[in-house]
LODO-433360 format. One record per residue: residue number from 1; x, y, z of N, C-alpha, C, O in turn. Coordinates in nm, 2 decimals. Layout:
<pts>
@k=NUM | nu=X | nv=Y | nw=Z | cau=X | cav=Y | caw=Z | cu=X | cv=Y | cw=Z | ou=X | ov=Y | ow=Z
...
</pts>
This chain:
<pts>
@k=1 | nu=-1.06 | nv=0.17 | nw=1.05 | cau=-0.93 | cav=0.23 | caw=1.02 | cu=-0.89 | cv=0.33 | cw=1.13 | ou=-0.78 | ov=0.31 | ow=1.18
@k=2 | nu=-0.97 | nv=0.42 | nw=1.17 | cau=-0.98 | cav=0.54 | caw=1.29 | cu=-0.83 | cv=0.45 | cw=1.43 | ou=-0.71 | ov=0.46 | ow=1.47
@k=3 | nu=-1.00 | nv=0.35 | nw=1.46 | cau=-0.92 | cav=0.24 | caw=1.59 | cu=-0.78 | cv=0.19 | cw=1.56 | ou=-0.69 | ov=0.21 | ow=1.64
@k=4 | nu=-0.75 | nv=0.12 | nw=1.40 | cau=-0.62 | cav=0.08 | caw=1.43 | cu=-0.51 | cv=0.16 | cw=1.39 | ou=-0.39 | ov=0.12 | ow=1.39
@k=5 | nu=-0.55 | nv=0.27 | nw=1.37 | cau=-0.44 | cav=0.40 | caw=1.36 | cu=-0.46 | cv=0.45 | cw=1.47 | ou=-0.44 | ov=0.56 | ow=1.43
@k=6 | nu=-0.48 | nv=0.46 | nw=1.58 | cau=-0.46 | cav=0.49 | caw=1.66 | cu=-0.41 | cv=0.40 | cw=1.78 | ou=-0.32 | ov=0.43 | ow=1.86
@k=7 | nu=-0.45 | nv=0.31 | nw=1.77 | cau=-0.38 | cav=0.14 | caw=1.86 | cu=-0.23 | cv=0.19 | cw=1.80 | ou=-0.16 | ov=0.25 | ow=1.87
@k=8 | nu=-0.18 | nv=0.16 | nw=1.69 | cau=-0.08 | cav=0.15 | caw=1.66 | cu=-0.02 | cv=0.25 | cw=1.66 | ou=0.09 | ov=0.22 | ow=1.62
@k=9 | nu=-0.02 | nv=0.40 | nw=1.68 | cau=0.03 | cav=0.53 | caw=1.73 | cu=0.06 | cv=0.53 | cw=1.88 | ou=0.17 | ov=0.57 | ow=1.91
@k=10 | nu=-0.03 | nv=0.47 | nw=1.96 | cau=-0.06 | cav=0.44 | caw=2.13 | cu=0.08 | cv=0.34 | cw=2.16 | ou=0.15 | ov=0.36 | ow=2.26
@k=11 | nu=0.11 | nv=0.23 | nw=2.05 | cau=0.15 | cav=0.09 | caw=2.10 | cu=0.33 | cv=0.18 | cw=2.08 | ou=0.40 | ov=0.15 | ow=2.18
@k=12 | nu=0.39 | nv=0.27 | nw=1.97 | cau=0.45 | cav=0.34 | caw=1.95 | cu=0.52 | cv=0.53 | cw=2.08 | ou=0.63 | ov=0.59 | ow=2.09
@k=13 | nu=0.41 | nv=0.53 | nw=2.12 | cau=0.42 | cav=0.66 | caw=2.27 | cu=0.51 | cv=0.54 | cw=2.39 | ou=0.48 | ov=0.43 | ow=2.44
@k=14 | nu=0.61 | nv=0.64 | nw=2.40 | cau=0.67 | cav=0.60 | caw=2.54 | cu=0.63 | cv=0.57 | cw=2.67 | ou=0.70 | ov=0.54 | ow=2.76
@k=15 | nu=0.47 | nv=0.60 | nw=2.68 | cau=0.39 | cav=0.59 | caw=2.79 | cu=0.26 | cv=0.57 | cw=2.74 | ou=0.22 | ov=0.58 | ow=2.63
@k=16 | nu=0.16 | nv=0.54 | nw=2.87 | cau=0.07 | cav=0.48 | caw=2.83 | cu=-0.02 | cv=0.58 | cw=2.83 | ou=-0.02 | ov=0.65 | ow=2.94
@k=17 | nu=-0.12 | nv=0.62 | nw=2.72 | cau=-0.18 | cav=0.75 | caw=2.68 | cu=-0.32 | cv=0.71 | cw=2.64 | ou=-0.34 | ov=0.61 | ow=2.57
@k=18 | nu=-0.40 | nv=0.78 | nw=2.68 | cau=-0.50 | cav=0.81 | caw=2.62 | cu=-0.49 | cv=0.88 | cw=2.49 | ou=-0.42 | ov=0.99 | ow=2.50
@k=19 | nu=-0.54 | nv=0.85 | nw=2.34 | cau=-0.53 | cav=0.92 | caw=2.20 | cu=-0.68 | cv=0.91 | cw=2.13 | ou=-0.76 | ov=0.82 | ow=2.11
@k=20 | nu=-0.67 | nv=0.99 | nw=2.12 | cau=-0.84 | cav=1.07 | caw=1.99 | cu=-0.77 | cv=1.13 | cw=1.91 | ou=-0.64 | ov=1.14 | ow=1.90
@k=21 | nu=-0.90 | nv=1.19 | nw=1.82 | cau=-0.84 | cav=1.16 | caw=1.69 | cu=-0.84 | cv=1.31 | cw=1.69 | ou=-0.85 | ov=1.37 | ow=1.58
@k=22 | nu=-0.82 | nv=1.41 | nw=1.85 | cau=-0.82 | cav=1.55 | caw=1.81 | cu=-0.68 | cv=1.57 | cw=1.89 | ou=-0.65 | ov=1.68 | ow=1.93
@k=23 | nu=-0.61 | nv=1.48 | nw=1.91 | cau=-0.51 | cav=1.49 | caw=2.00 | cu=-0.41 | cv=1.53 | cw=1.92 | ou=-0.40 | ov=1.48 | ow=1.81
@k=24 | nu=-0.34 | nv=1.62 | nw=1.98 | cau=-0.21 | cav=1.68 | caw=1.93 | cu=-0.10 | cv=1.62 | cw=1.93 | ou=-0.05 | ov=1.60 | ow=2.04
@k=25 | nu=-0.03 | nv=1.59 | nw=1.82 | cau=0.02 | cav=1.47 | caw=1.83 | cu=0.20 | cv=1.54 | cw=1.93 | ou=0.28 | ov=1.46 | ow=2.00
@k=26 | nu=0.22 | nv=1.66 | nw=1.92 | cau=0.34 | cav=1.71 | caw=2.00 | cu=0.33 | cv=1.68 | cw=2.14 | ou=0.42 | ov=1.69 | ow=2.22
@k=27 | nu=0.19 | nv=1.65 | nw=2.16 | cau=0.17 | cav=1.58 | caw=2.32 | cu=0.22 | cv=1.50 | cw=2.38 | ou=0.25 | ov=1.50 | ow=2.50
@k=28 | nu=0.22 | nv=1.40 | nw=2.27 | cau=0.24 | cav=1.28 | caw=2.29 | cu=0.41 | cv=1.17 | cw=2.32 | ou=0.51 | ov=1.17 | ow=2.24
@k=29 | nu=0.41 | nv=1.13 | nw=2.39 | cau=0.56 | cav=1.05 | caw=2.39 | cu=0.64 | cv=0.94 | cw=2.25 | ou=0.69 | ov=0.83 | ow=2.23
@k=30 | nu=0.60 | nv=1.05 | nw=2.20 | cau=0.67 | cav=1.03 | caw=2.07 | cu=0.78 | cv=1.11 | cw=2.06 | ou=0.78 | ov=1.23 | ow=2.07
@k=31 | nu=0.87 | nv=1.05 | nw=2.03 | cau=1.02 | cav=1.04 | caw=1.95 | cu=1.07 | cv=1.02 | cw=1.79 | ou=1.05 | ov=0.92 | ow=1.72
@k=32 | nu=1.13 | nv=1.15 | nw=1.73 | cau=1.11 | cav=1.09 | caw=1.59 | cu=1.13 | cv=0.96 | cw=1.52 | ou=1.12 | ov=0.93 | ow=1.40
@k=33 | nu=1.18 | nv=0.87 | nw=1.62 | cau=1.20 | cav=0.74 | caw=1.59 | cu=1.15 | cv=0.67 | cw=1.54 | ou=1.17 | ov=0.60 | ow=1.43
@k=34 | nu=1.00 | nv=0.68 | nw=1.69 | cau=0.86 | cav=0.61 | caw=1.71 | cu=0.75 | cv=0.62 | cw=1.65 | ou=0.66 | ov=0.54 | ow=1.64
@k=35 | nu=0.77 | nv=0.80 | nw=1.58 | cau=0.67 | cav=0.87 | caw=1.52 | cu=0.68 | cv=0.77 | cw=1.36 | ou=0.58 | ov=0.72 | ow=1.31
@k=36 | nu=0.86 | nv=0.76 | nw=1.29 | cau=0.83 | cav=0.73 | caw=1.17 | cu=0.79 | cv=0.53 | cw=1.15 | ou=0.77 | ov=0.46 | ow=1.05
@k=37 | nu=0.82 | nv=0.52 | nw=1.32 | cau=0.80 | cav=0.34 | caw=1.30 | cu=0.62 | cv=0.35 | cw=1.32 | ou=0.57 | ov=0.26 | ow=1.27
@k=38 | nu=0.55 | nv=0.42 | nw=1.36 | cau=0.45 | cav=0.42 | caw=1.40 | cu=0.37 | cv=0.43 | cw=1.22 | ou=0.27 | ov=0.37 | ow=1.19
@k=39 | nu=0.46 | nv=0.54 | nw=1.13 | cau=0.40 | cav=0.57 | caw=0.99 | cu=0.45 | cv=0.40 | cw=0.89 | ou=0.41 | ov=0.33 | ow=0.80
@k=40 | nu=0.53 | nv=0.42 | nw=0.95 | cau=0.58 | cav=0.24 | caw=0.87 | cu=0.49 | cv=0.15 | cw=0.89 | ou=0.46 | ov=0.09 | ow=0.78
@k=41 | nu=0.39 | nv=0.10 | nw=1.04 | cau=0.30 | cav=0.03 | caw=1.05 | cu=0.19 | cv=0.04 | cw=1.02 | ou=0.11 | ov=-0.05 | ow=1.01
@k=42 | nu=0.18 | nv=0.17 | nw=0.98 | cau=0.01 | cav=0.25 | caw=0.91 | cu=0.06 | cv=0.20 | cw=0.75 | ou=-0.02 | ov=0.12 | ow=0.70
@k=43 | nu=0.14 | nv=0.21 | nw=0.68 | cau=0.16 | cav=0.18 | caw=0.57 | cu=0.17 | cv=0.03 | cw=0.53 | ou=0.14 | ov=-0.01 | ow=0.42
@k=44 | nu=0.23 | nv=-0.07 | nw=0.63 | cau=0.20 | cav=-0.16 | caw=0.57 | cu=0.08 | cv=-0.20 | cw=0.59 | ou=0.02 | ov=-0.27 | ow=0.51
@k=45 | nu=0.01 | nv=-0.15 | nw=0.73 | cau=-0.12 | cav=-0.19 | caw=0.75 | cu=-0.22 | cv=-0.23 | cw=0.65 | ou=-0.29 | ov=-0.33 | ow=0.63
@k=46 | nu=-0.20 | nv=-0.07 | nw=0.58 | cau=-0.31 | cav=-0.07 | caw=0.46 | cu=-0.26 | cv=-0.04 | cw=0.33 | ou=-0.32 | ov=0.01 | ow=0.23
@k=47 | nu=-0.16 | nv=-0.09 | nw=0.36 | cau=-0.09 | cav=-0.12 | caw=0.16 | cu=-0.07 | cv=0.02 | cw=0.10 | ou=-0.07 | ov=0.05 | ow=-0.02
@k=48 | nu=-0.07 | nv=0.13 | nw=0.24 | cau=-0.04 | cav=0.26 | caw=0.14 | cu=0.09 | cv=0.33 | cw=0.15 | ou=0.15 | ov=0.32 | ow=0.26
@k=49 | nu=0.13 | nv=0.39 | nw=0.08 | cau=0.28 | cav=0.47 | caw=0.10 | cu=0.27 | cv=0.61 | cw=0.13 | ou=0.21 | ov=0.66 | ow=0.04
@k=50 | nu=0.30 | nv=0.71 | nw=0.23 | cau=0.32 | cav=0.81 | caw=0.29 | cu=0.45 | cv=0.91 | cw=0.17 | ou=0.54 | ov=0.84 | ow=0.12
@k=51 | nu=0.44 | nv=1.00 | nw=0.15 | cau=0.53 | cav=1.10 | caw=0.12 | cu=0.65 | cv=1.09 | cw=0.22 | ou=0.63 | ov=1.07 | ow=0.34
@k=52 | nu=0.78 | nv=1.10 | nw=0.17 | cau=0.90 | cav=1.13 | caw=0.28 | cu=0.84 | cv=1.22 | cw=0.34 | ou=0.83 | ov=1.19 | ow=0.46
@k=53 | nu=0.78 | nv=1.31 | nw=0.32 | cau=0.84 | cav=1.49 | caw=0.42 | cu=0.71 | cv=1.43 | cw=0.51 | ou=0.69 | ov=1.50 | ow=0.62
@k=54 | nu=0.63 | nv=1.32 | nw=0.48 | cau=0.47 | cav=1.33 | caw=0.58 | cu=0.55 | cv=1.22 | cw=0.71 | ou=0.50 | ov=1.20 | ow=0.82
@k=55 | nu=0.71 | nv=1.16 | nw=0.68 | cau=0.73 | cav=1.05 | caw=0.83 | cu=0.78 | cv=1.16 | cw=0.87 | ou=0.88 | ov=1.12 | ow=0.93
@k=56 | nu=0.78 | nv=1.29 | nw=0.89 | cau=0.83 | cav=1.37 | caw=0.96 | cu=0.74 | cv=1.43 | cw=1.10 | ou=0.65 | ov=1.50 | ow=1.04
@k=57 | nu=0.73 | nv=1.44 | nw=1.19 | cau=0.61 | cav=1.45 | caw=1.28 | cu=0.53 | cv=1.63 | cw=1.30 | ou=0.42 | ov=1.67 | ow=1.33
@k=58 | nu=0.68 | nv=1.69 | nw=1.24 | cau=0.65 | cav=1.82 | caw=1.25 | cu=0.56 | cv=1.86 | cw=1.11 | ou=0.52 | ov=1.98 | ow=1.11
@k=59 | nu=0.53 | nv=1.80 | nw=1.03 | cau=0.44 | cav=1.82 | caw=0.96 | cu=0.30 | cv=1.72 | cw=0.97 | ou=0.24 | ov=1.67 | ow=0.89
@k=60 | nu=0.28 | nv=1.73 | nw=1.08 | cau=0.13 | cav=1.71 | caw=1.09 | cu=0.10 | cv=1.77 | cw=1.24 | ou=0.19 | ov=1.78 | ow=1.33
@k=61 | nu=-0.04 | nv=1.81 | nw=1.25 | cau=-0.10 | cav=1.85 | caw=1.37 | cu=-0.15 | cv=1.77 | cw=1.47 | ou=-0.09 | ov=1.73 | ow=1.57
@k=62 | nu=-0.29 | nv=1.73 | nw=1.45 | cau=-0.31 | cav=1.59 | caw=1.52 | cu=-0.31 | cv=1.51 | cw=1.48 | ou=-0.25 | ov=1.49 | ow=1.37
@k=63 | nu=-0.41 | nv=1.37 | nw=1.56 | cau=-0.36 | cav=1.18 | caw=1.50 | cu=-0.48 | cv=1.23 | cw=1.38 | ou=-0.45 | ov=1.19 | ow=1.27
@k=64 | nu=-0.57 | nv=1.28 | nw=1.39 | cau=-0.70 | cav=1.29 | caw=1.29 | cu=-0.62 | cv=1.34 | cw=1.17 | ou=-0.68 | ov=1.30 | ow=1.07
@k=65 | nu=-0.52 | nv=1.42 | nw=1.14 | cau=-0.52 | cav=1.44 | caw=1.05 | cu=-0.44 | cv=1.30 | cw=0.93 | ou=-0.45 | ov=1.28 | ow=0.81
@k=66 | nu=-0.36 | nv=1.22 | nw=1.03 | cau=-0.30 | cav=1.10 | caw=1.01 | cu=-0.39 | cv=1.01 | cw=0.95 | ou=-0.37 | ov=0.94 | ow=0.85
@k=67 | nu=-0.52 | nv=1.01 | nw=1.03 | cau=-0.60 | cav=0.92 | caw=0.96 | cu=-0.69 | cv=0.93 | cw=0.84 | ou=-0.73 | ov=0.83 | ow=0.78
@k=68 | nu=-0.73 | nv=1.09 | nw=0.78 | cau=-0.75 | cav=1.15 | caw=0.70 | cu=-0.68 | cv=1.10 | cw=0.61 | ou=-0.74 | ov=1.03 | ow=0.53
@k=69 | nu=-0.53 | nv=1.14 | nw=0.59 | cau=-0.43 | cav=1.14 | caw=0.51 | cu=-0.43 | cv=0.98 | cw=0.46 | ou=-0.42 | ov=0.96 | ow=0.34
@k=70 | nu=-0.45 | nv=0.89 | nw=0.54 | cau=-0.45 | cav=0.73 | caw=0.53 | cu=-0.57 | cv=0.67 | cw=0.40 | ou=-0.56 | ov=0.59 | ow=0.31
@k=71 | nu=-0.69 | nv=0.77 | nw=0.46 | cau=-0.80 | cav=0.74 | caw=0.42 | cu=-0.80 | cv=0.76 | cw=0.30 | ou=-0.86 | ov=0.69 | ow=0.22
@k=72 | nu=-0.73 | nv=0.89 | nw=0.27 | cau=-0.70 | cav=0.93 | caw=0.12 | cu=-0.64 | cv=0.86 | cw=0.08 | ou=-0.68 | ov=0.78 | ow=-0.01
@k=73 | nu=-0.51 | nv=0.84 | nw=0.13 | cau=-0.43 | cav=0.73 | caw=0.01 | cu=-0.48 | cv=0.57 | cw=0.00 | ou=-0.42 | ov=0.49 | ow=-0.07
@k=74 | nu=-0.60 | nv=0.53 | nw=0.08 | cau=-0.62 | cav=0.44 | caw=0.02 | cu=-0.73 | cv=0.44 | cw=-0.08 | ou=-0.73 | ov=0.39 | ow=-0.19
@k=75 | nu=-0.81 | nv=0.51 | nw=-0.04 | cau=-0.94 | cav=0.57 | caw=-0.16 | cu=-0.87 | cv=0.61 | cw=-0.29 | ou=-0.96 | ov=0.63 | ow=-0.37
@k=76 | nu=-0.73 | nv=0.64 | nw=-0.35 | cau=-0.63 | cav=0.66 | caw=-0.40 | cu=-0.65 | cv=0.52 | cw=-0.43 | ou=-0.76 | ov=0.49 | ow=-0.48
@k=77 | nu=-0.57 | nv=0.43 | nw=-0.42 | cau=-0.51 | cav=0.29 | caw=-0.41 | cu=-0.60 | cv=0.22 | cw=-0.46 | ou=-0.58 | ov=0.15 | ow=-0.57
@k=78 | nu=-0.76 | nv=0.22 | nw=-0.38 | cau=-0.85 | cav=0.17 | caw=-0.48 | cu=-0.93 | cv=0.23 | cw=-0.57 | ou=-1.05 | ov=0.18 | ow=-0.58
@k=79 | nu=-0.91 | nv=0.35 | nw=-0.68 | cau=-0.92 | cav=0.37 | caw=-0.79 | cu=-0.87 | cv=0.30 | cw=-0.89 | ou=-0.93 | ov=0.25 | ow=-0.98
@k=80 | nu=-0.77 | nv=0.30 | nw=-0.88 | cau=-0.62 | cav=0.26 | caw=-0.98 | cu=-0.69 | cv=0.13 | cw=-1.00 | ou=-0.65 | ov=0.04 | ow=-1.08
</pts>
């Protein structure tokens, strides 16, 4: 999960970047555009749905916390 949230954050940056999972994501050549197409591809990726206020970029810190949040909502997803 880690790798393809991050591939797909990378494929989304206006330039070609090095990203870990401690990287700040305000670093990065992201545009709020790219930031909420990049949360659209994480969600269909893994069949999970994001909060409106979370496609916002200014509410998160780094990509780790993205993948965190992913992680939950699928361990979420497979309870139900």
């Amino acid at each position: 999960m880690k790798e393809k949230i991050i591939k797909i954050i990378q494929e989304e940056c206006a330039l070609d970047e090095e990203i870990f999972e401690d990287t700040k994501l305000e670093r990065l050549s992201l545009d709020s555009l790219s930031f909420i197409e990049a949360m659209v591809k994480i969600e269909n990726e893994f069949d999970i749905e994001f909060d409106f206020e979370q496609t916002d970029m200014s509410n998160w810190d780094k990509v780790n916390d993205i993948i965190e949040k992913a992680r939950e909502l699928c361990d979420e997803k497979n309870k139900e």
